[in-house]
Each structure stands twice: as C-alpha cells, then as structure tokens.
Backbone as JSON Lines, residues from 0, in Angstrom:
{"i":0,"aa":"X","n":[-15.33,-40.31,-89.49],"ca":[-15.52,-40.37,-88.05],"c":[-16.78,-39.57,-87.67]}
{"i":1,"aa":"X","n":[-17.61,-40.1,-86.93],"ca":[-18.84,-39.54,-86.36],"c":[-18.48,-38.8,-85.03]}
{"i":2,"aa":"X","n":[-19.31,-37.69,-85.38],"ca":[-19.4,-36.56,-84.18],"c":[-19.52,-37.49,-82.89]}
{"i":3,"aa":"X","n":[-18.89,-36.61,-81.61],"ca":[-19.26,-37.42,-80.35],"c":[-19.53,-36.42,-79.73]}
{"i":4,"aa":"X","n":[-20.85,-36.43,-79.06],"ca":[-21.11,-34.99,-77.78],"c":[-21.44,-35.52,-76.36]}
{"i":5,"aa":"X","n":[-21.37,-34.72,-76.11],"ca":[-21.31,-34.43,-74.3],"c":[-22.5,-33.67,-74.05]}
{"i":6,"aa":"X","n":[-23.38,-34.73,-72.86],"ca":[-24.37,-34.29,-72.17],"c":[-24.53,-33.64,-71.06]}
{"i":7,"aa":"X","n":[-24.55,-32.33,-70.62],"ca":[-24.72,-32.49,-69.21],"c":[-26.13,-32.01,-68.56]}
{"i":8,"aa":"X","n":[-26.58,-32.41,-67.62],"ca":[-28.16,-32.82,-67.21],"c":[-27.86,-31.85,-65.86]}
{"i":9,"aa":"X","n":[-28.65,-30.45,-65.95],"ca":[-28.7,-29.57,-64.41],"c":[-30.05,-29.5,-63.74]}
{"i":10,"aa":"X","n":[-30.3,-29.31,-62.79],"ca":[-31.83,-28.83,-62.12],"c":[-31.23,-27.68,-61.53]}
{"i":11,"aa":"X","n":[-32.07,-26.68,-61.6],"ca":[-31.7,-25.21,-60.9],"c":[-29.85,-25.13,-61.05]}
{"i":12,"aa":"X","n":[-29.79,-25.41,-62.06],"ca":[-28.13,-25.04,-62.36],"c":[-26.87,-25.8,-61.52]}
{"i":13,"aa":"X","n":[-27.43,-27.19,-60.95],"ca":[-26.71,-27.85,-60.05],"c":[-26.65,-28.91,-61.3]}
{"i":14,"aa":"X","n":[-25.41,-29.53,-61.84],"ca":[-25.22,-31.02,-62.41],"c":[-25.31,-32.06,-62.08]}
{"i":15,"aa":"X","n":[-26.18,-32.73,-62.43],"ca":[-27.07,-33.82,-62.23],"c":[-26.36,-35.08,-62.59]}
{"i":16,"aa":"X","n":[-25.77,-34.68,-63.81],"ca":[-25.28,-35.82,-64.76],"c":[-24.48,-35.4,-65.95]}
{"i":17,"aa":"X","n":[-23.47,-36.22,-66.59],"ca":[-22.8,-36.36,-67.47],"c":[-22.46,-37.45,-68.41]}
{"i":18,"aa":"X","n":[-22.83,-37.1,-69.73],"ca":[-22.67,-38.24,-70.69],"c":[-21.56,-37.74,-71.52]}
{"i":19,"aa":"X","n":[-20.47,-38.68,-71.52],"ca":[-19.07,-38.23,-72.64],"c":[-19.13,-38.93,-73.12]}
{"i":20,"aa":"X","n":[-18.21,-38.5,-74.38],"ca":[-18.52,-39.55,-75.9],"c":[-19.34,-40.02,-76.42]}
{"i":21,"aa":"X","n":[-20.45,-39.39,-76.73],"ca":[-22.04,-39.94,-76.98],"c":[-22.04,-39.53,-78.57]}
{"i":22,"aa":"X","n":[-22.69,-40.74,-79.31],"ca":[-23.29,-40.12,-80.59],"c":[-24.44,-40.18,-81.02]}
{"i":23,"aa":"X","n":[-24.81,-40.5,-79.82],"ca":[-26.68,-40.25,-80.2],"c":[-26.73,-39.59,-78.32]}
{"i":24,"aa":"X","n":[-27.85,-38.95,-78.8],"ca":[-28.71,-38.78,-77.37],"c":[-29.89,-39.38,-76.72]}
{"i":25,"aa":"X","n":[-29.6,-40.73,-76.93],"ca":[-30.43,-42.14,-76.59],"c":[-30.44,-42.38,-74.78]}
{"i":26,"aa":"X","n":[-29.15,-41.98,-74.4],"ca":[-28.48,-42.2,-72.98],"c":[-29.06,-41.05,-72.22]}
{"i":27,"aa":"X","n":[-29.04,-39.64,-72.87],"ca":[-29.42,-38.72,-71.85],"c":[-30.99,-38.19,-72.21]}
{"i":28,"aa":"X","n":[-32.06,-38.89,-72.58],"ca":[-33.58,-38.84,-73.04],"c":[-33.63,-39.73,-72.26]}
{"i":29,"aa":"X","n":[-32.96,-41.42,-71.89],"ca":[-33.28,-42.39,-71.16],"c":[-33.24,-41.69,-69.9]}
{"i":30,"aa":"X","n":[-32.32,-41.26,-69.33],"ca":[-32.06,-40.86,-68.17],"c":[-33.09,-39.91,-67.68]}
{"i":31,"aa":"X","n":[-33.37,-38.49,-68.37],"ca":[-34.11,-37.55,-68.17],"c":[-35.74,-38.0,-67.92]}
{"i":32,"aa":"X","n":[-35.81,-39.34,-68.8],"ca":[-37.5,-39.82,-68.39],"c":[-37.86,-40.6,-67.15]}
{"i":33,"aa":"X","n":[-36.09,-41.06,-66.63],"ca":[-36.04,-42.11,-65.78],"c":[-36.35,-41.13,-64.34]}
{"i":34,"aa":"X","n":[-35.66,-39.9,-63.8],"ca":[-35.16,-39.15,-62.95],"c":[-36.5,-38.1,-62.78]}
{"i":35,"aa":"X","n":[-37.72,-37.96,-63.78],"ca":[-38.55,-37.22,-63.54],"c":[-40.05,-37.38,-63.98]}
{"i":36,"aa":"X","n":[-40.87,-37.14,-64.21],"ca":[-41.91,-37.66,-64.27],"c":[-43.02,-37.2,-65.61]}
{"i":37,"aa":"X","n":[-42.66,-36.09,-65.73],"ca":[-43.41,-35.66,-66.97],"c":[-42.42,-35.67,-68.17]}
{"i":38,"aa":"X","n":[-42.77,-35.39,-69.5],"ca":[-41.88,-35.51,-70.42],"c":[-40.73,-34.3,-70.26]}
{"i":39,"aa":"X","n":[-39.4,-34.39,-71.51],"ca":[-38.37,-33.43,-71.09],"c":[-38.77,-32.13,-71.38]}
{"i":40,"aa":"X","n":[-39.71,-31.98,-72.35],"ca":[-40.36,-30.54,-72.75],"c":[-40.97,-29.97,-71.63]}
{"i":41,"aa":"X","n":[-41.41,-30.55,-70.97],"ca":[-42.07,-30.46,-69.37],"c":[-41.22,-29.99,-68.55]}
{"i":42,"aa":"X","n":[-40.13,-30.62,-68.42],"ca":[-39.32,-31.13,-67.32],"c":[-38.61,-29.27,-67.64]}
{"i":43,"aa":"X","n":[-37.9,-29.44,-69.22],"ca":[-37.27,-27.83,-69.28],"c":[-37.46,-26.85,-69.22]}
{"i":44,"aa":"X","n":[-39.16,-26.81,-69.83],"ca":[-39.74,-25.56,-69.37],"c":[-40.06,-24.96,-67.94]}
{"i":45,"aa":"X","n":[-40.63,-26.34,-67.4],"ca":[-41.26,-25.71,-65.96],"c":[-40.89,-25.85,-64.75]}
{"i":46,"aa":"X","n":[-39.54,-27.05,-64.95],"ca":[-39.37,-28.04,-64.2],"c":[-38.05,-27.45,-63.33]}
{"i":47,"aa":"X","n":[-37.33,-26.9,-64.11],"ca":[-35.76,-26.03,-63.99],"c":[-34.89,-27.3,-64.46]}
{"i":48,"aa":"X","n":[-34.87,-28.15,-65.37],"ca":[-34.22,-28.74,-65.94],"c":[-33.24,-27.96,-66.97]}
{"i":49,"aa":"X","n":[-31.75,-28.18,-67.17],"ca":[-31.43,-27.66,-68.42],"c":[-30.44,-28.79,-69.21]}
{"i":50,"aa":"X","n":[-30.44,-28.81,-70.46],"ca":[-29.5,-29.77,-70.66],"c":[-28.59,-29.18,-71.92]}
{"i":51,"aa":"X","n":[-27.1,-29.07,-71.54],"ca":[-26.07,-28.4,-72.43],"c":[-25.45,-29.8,-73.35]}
{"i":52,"aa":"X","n":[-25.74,-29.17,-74.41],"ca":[-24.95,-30.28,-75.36],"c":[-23.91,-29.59,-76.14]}
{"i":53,"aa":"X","n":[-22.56,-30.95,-75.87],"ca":[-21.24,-30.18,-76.39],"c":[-20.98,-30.73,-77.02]}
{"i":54,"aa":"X","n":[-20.32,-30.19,-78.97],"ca":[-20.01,-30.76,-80.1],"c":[-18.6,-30.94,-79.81]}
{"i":55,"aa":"X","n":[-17.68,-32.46,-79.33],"ca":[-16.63,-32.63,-79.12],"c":[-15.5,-32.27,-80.22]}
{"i":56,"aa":"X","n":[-16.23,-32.24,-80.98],"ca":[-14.62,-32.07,-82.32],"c":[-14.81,-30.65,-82.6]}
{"i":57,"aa":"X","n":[-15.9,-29.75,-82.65],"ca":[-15.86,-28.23,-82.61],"c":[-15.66,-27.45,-81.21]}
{"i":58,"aa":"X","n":[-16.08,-27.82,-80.2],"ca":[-16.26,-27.02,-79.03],"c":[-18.02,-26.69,-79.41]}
{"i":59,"aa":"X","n":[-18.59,-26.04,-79.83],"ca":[-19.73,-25.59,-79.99],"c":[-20.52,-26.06,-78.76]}
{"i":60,"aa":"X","n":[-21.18,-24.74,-78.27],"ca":[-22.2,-25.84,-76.98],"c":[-23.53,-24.97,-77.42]}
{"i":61,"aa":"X","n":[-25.04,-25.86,-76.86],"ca":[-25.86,-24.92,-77.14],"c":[-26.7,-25.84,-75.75]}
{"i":62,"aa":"X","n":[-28.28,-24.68,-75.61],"ca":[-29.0,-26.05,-75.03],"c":[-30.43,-26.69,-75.21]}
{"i":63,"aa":"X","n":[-30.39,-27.86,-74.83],"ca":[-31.98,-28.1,-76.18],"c":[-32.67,-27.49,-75.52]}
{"i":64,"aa":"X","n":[-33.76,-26.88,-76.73],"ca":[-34.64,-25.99,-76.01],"c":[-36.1,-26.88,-76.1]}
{"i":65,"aa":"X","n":[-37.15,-26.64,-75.54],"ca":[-38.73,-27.23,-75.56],"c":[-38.88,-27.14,-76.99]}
{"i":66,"aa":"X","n":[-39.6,-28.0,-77.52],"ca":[-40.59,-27.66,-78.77],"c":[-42.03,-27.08,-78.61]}
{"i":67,"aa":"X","n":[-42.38,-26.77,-77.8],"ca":[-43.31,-25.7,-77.21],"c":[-43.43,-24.84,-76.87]}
C-alpha cells in the first residue's frame, strides 16, 4: 500500500486549501501555480505562503521548504 498525504495550502496562516488522500503532490503544485503568480519557491519565501504536508499512515507533518 502506498503512502497517502494531506496537503494543506495557508497565506499568512489562514487555510486556503486542503488535499486528502493524495499520493503524489501533482494536485497541490497545480493549485499553488493556479492561485498565484510567481513560482512556489517565490510564493513561500516572500509571498507568506506555507504548505504542511501530512504522512497519513505515520502522523509525521513537516513543511516544504524553498530550494533557495
């Protein structure tokens, strides 16, 4: 059985959005390019974007960080 995680998409710490049961993060990269204008490395660093991803079968949460 493949991992399933949970997206959730904030601006200034308000939730934007939620993706459950996801096993790729295809749905919440679509969304994040759709809702803003520069890329998400953009969007997290400068933008007040944050996005928490939750490992459904561990609990584990972390949040992606910029590659910059």
């Amino acid at each position: 059985m493949k991992n399933l995680f949970t997206y959730n998409i904030y601006q200034d710490n308000k939730l934007l959005k939620t993706f459950e049961n996801e096993q790729t993060d295809a749905k919440m990269f679509g969304y994040m390019l759709r809702i803003q204008s520069n890329s998400i490395n953009h969007a997290i660093k400068y933008e007040g974007y944050k996005v928490e991803i939750i490992d459904q079968q561990t609990g584990e949460k972390h949040l992606l960080k910029p590659y910059f």
